[in-house]
Residue, then its C-alpha position, 0 to 999 in steps of 0.5 A: x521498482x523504478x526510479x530510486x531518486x524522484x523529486x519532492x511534491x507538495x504534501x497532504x494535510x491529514x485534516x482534510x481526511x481526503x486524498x488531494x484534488x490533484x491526485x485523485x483527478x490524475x488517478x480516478x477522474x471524476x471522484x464518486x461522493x457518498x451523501x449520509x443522512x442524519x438528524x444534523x442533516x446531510x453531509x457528502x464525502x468524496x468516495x475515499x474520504x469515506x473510506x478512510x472514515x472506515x481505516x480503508x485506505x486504497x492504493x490504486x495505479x503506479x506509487x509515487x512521491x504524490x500517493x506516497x504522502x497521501x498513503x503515509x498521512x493517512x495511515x499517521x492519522x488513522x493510528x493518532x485516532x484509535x492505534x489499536x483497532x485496525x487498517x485496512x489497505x486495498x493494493x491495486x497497483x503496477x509498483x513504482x517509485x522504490x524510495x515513495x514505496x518504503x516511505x509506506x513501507x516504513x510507516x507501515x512497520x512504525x505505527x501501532x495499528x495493525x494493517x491488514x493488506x487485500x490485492x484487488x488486480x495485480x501488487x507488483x513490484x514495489x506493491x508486492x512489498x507492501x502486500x507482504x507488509x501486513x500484519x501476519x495472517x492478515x494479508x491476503x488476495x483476491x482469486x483472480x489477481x496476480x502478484x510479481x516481485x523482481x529486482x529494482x530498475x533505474x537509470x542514470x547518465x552523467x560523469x563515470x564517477x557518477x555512474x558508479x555511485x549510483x550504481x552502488x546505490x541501485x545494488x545498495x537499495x537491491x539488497x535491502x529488498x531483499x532483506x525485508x522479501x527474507x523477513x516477510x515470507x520467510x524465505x532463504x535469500x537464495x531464494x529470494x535473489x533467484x526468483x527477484x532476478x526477473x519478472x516472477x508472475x503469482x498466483x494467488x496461490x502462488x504467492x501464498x506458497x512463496x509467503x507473500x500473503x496468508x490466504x486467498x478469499x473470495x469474500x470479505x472476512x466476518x472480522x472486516x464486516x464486524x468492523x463496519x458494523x461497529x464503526x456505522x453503529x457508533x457513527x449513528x449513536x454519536x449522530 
């Protein structure tokens, strides 16, 4: 968890359905399109926008203030669709930005569409907080990925007063992280600030005994392909 304060970026419109063009090129390079036939005719989506069609939405390498305005919009505007049905986020990531991440974080809690949250690699840092974040006994992880938590890190050079502020701040935002790890996995706070006092690597077993997730799996839920068959069926029925 690095950077507690970083500057402002351009912002996503949620119309498009897609992550910016930016973005998407800094992370992924060439962005994968996906063609569907119907009897209007054809139409492409990049890869993530038909995805998002699903209430996938993916994140992938380090979070910042780019993907956090990505993230937030589209989790905005797939509850302002259907706020009952759910969202399925796919973590992927080294952590990043604290302030970028709780922006998801706190959007995550404040929406009415429940969240179900599935690490693919690795959730450290920052990500491993929205891991934990899902709606109960629906987080989980694949086998082979690893999970970390640790304490935030920043750094800061200026007046000695300044100094000091920030660093009551960096203890400030430290605490509050702490608080949220105790409501997600159910552990005490002595526990949480001795294994948050350096890098703790999980397994996915691991992590499912610490309380980050709920389960590990090796292949996608029946609940998940029952939603994918239902969002195709009534995709085709409206075609």
């Amino acid at each position: 968890m690095k950077g507690l304060i970083s500057g402002a970026k351009k912002l996503w419109t949620p119309s498009s359905m897609a992550i910016t063009t930016a973005t998407a090129r800094r992370s992924y390079g060439v962005i994968p399109m996906v063609i569907e036939h119907s009897s209007r005719g054809e139409r492409a989506y990049d890869i993530f926008s038909r995805l998002l069609k699903e209430r996938i939405i993916c994140i992938n390498g380090p979070i910042d203030d780019d993907t956090s305005h990505v993230v937030v919009a589209q989790l905005l505007y797939l509850e302002s669709e259907n706020p009952s049905k759910p969202i399925h986020m796919y973590l992927n990531s080294p952590g990043g930005h604290v302030t970028a991440g709780l922006a998801i974080y706190d959007t995550m809690q404040y929406i009415r569409s429940p969240i179900s949250t599935i690490c693919l690699g690795q959730a450290a840092s920052m990500a491993s907080l929205l891991l934990a974040a899902g709606a109960k006994g629906q987080r989980r992880s694949l086998p082979n990925a690893t999970v970390m938590i640790h304490q935030p890190s920043g750094g800061y050079s200026g007046q000695a007063k300044d100094i000091t502020i920030h660093t009551k701040q960096i203890v400030r935002v430290w605490d509050a992280l702490n608080q949220l790890y105790v409501k997600h996995t159910g552990q005490s706070i002595d526990a949480i600030e001795k294994n948050m006092d350096r890098d703790c690597f999980m397994t996915p077993e691991e992590a499912k005994a610490f309380g980050i997730i709920d389960e590990v799996i090796d292949e996608r839920p029946i609940e998940l392909v029952k939603d994918d068959i239902g969002n195709e069926s009534k995709d085709k029925s409206s075609s």
